[in-house]
C-alpha positions, 0 to 999 in steps of 0.5 A: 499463480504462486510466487514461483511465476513472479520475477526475480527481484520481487522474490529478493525485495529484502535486498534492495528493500531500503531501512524502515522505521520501527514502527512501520506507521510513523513517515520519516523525513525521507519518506515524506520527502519521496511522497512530495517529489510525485509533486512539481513543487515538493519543497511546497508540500514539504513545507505545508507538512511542516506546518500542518503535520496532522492535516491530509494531503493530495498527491499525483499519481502516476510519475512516482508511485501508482495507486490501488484502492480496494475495500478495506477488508479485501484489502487487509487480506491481500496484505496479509498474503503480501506479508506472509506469503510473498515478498512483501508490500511497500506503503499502504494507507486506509482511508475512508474505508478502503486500503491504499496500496502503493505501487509501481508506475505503470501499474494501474495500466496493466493491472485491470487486463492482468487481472481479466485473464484470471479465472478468480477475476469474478471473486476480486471486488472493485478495484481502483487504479490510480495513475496518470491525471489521477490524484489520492488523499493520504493520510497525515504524517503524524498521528492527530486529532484532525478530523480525517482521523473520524474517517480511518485515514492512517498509514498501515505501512508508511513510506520510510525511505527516499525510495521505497520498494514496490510491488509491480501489477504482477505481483499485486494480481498475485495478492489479488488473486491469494486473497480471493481463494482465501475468501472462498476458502473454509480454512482458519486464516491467519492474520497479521492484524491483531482480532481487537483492532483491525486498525493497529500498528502490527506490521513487522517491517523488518520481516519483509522477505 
């Protein structure tokens, strides 16, 4: 699979892409507001993170966004694909030692029987679909002292737009499966992750293809 075989707006994902931060880890009012709206009463949520800007928060999957989680360091490398190679991602999280990666409704559905038809299949570790009925824990608006701090839980990639784009089941089955060859691979991989901190703000959104 390459990114030839994806559809055509992923290939152009800068031009319905909407702005970002500069700094890609910092959730603006209009990215808060797009993670509450998966809720039924946002304004509800809204006003709790006003309250409480460095606590955690639940959200429903499934109507807004789905949710893939994957092992932190599997998922650093399908990131790393995204954002070198292909057309980007949208919003991504760690939390608890897994990376979140946000993702188009209806995702979690086709995702695992995408994924079962690739001979790389094997070499994918465990992955986690969120959609309807399911729930996520988020990390913080804001950067704190909050206990969820202790267990990795930050934004990678923080929504900064009322609607962010993201990546559909095909194009998070192509990172899935770049990231595995890349696994099995001798060749030097070139990361986007700085070697000191595997956890820093290093995401150039304005790079997004």
């Amino acid at each position: 699979m390459d990114m030839s075989t994806l559809p055509h707006h992923t290939a152009t994902a800068t031009a319905t892409a909407a702005t970002v931060p500069a700094n890609a880890c910092d959730v603006t009012p209009a990215g808060a507001a797009w993670l509450a709206s998966a809720e039924t009463y946002p304004q509800s949520l809204l006003t709790d993170w006003r309250a409480r800007p460095t606590a955690p928060a639940v959200l429903s999957c499934g109507t807004v966004f789905d949710v893939v989680s994957v092992p932190a360091v599997f998922g650093r490398q399908m990131v790393d694909r995204l954002w070198h190679e292909g057309p980007g991602s949208g919003p991504v999280a760690a939390h608890r030692g897994r990376m979140l990666l946000f993702a188009t409704p209806g995702t979690a559905r086709r995702l695992p029987s995408l994924l079962a038809w690739e001979e790389w299949a094997r070499a994918v570790p465990s992955l986690l679909c969120h959609g309807p009925g399911d729930a996520v824990t988020v990390p913080p608006l804001s950067p704190g002292q909050h206990p969820g701090d202790q267990l990795g839980s930050r934004w990678l990639v923080a929504p900064g737009s009322r609607r962010p784009w993201l990546p559909g089941p095909d194009v998070v089955l192509w990172a899935c499966v770049r990231a595995a060859r890349a696994a099995t691979s001798p060749a030097v991989r070139i990361s986007i992750f700085p070697r000191g901190d595997q956890s820093a703000k290093v995401y150039d959104v304005s790079r997004r293809r």
